[in-house]
C-alpha positions as CSV (number, residue, x, y, z in Angstrom):
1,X,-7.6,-0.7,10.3
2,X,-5.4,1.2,12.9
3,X,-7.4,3.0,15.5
4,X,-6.4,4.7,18.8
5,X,-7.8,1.9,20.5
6,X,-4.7,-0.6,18.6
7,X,-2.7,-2.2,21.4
8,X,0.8,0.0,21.6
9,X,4.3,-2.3,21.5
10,X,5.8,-2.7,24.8
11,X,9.0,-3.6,23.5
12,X,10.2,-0.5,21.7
13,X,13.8,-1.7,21.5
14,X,16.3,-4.5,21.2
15,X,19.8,-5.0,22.6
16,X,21.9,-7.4,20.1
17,X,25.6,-7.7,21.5
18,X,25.7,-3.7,22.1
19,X,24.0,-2.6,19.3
20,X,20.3,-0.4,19.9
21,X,17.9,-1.4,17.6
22,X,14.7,1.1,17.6
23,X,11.5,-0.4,17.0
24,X,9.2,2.5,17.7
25,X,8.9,2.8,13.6
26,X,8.7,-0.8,11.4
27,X,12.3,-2.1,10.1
28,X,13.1,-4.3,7.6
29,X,15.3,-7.1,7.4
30,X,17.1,-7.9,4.1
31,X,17.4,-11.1,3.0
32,X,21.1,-12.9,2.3
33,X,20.6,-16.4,1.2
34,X,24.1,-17.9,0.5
35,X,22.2,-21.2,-1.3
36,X,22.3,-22.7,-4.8
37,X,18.5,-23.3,-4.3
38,X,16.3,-21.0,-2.7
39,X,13.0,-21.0,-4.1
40,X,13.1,-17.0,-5.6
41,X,17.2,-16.3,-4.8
42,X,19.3,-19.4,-5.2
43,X,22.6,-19.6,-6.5
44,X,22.6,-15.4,-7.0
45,X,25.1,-14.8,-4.0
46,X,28.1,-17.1,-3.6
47,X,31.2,-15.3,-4.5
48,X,32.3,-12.9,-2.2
49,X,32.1,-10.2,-4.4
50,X,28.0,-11.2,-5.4
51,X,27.6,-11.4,-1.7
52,X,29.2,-7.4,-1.2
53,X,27.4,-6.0,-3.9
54,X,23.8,-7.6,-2.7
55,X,24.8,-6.6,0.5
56,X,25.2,-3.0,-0.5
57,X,22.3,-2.6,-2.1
58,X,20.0,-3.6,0.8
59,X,21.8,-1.0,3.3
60,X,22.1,1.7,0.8
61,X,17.9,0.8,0.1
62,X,17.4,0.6,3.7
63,X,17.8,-2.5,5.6
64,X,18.3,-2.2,9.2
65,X,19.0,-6.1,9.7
66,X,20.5,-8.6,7.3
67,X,18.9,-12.0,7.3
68,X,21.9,-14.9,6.8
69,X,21.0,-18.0,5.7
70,X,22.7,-21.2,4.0
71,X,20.1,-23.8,4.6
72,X,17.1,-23.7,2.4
73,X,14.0,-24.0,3.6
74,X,11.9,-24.2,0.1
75,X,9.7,-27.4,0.1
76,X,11.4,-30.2,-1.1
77,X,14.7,-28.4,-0.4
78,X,18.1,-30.4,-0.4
79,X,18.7,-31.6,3.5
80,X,22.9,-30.4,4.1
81,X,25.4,-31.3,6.5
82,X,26.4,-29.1,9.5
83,X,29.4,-28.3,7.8
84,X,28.2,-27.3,4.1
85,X,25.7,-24.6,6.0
86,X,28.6,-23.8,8.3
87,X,31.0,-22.9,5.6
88,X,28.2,-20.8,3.2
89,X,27.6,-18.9,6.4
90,X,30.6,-18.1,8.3
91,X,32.8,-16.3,6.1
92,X,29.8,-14.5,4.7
93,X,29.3,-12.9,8.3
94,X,33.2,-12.0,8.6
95,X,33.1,-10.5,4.9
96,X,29.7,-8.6,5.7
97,X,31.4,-6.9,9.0
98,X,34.9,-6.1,7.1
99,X,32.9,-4.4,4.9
100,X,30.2,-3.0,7.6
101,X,31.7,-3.1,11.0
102,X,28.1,-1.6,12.0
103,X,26.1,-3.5,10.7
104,X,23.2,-6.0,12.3
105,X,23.3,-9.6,10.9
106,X,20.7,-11.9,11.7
107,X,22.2,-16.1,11.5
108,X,18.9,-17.8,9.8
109,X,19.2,-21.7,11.1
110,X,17.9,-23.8,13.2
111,X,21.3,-25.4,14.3
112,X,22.3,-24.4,17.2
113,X,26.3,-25.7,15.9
114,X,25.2,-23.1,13.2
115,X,24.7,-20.4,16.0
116,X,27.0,-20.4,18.1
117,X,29.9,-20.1,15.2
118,X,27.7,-17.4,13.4
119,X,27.4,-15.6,16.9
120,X,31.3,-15.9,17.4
121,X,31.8,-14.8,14.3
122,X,29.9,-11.1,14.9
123,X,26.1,-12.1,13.7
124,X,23.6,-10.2,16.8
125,X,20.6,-12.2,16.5
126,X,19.4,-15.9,15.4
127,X,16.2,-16.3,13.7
128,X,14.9,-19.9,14.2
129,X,12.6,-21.4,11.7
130,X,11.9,-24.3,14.4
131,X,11.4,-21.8,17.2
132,X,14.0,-24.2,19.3
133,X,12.3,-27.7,18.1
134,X,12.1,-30.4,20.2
135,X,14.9,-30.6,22.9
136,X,15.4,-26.9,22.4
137,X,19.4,-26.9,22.5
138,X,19.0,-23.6,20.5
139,X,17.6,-21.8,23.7
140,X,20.3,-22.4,25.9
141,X,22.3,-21.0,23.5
142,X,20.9,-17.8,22.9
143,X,20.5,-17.7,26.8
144,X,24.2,-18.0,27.1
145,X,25.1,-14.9,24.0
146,X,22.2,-12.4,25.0
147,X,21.3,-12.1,21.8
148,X,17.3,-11.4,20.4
149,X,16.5,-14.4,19.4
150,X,13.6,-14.9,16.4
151,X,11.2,-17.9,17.0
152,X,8.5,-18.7,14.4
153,X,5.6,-21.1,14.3
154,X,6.1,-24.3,12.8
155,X,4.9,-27.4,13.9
156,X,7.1,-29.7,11.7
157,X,10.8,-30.4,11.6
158,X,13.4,-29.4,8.8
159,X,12.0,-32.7,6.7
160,X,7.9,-32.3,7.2
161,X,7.8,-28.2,7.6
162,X,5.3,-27.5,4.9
163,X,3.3,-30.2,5.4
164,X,-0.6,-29.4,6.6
165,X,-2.4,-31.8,8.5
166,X,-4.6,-29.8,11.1
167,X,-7.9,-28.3,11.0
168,X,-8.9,-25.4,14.0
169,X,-8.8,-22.2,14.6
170,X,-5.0,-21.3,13.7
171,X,-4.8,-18.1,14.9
172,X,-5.4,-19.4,18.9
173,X,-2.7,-22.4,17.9
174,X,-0.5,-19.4,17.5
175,X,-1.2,-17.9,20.5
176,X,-1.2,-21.0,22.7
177,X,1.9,-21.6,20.9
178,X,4.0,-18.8,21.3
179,X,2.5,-18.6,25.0
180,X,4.1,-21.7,26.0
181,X,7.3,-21.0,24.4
182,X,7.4,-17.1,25.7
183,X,7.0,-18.5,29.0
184,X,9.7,-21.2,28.4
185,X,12.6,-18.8,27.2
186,X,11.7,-16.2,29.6
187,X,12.3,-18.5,32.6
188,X,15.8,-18.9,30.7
189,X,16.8,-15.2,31.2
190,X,16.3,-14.6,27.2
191,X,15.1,-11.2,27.4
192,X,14.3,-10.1,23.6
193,X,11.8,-12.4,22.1
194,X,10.7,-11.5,18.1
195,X,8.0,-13.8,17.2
196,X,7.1,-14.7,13.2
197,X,3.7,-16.4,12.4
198,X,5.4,-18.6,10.0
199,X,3.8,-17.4,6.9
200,X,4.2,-21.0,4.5
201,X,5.0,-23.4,6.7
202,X,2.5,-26.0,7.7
203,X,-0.2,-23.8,6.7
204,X,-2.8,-24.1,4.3
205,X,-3.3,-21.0,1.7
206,X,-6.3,-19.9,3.5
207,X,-4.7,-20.7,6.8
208,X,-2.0,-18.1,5.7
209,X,-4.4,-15.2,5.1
210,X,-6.8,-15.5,8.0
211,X,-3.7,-15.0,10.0
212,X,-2.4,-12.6,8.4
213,X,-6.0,-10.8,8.8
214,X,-5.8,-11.6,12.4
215,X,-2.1,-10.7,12.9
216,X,-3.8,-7.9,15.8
217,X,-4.4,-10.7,18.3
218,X,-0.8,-11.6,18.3
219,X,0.8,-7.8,19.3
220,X,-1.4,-9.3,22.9
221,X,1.7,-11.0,23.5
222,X,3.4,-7.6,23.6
223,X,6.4,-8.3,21.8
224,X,7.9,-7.2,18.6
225,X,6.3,-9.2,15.3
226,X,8.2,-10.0,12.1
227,X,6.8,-11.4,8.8
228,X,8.4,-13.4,6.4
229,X,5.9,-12.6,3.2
230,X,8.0,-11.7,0.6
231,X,7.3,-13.1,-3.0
232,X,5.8,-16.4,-1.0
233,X,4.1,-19.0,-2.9
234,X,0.6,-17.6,-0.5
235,X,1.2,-14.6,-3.3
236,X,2.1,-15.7,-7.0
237,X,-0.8,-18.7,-6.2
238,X,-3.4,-16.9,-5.7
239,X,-2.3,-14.4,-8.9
240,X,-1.9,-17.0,-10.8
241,X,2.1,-16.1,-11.6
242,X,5.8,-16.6,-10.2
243,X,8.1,-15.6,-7.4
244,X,9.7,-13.4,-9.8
245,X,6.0,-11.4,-10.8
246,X,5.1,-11.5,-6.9
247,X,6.5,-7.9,-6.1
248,X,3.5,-6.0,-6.5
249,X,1.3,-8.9,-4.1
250,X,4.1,-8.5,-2.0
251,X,4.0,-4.7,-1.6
252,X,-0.2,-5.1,-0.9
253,X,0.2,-7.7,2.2
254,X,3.3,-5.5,3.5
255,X,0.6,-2.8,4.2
256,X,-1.5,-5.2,5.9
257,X,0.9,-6.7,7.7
258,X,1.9,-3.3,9.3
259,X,-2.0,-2.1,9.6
260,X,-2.0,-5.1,11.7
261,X,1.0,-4.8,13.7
262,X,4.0,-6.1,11.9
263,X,6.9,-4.4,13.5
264,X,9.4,-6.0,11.0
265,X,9.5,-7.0,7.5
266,X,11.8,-9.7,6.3
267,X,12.1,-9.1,2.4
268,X,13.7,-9.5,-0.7
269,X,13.2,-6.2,-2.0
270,X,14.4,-3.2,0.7
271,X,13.2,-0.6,-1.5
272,X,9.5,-1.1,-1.9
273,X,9.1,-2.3,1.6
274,X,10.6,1.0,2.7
275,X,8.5,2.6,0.4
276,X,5.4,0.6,2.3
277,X,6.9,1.7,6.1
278,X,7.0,5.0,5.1
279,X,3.6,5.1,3.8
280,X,2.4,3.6,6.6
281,X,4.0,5.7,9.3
282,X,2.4,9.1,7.2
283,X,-0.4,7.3,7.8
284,X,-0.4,6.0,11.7
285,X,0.9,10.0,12.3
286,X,-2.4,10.9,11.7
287,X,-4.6,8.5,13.2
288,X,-5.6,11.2,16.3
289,X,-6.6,13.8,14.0
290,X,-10.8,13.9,13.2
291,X,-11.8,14.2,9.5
């Protein structure tokens, strides 16, 4: 539950190629997935014109950030070339900014080839599902654009992500985790730093939610937290339905997610999580008032 006593952001803004983005209130980031096989989206925007409209929609609904992405990351997911991701991606990111010369698109990979053509081609920020990986090529580049750059806690590669393995305390993995790479980027000169929890990869379901109860330790760190929840499999499992029914679930961990300290939302459906930011901004504007 929010208090006075909650640790305040730091970070209240980030700087992606010229363009001020506030965080002193939650955003959300819509997602674009440009795949035949997403595991709630797939194969919905591939033409140009599918890829317009669903881009409308989320900025008319409220998106501050569009999430790009052409690689899967569903378990069991097809593994593409370079080039295949390359060529779902790029002209998506030219067609978004003829459309929206304004607006903030976020390149989803974990290729750093990926990157740097989705950076040249007007994308602000890079959201790595690998957080850099092993010989972290993807951090040098992001030093060398400027950009914020989105690292999330995985502890697999693109072919074991969702496998889990561990036993501990998952919560201090995280925060060991991020530490060393915070500490690691910083020393590069990369001076926005969003970090995701990695809500569905190489986690088990309980693992998920006693992070996500936890999620307070993490704004420690001081620096802005995104979470990927929407319509996971963490949701429709433990309802006992589908992606498609997992909008209500979905809507519930929002809430709990910003009670404890999500800054940004990466979601399907801009709308309701809008609705949910909203709700819970009435709600931290009266936190200093008695009852």
């Amino acid at each position: 539950m929010i208090s006075k006593n909650t640790p305040f952001l730091i970070q209240k803004s980030l700087l992606a190629k010229g363009k001020l983005i506030d965080l002193s209130q939650p955003i959300i980031m819509g997602i674009l997935n440009v795949t035949p096989d997403s595991f709630f989206d797939g194969n919905q925007y591939i033409e140009r014109e599918q890829i317009l409209n669903r881009a409308t929609d989320l900025v008319q609904q409220g998106a501050h950030i569009i999430d790009v992405g052409g690689y899967s990351t569903r378990p069991n997911a097809k593994n593409i070339s370079v080039q295949e991701e390359m060529d779902r991606v790029i002209p998506t990111i030219q067609s978004l900014l003829e459309a929206f010369p304004e607006l903030v698109i976020s390149i989803d990979t974990f290729r750093p080839e990926v990157a740097k053509y989705a950076l040249e081609a007007g994308a602000n920020i890079v959201n790595d599902v690998l957080a850099g990986g092993e010989d972290m090529a993807m951090a040098d580049l992001v030093a060398k654009y400027k950009v914020p750059y989105i690292i999330m806690h995985n502890v697999g590669n693109e072919q074991n992500m969702h496998i889990t393995n561990r036993a501990g305390n998952t919560v201090v993995e995280l925060l060991k985790f991020f530490d060393r790479k915070i500490y690691y980027l910083s020393n590069l000169g990369i001076a926005d730093i969003i970090i995701d929890p990695g809500f569905g990869f190489s986690k088990s379901l309980d693992e998920n939610y006693r992070i996500l109860k936890n999620l307070h330790y993490l704004t420690d760190l001081n620096l802005p937290i995104l979470v990927g929840l929407s319509r996971k499999s963490m949701i429709y499992k433990v309802l006992g339905t589908t992606p498609e029914q997992a909008l209500n679930g979905t809507s519930a961990l929002h809430m709990v997610a910003l009670m404890n300290g999500a800054n940004i939302l990466r979601v399907h459906d801009v709308r309701q999580a809008k609705e949910c930011t909203l709700l819970f901004n009435k709600i931290k504007d009266l936190i200093d008032f008695n009852i």
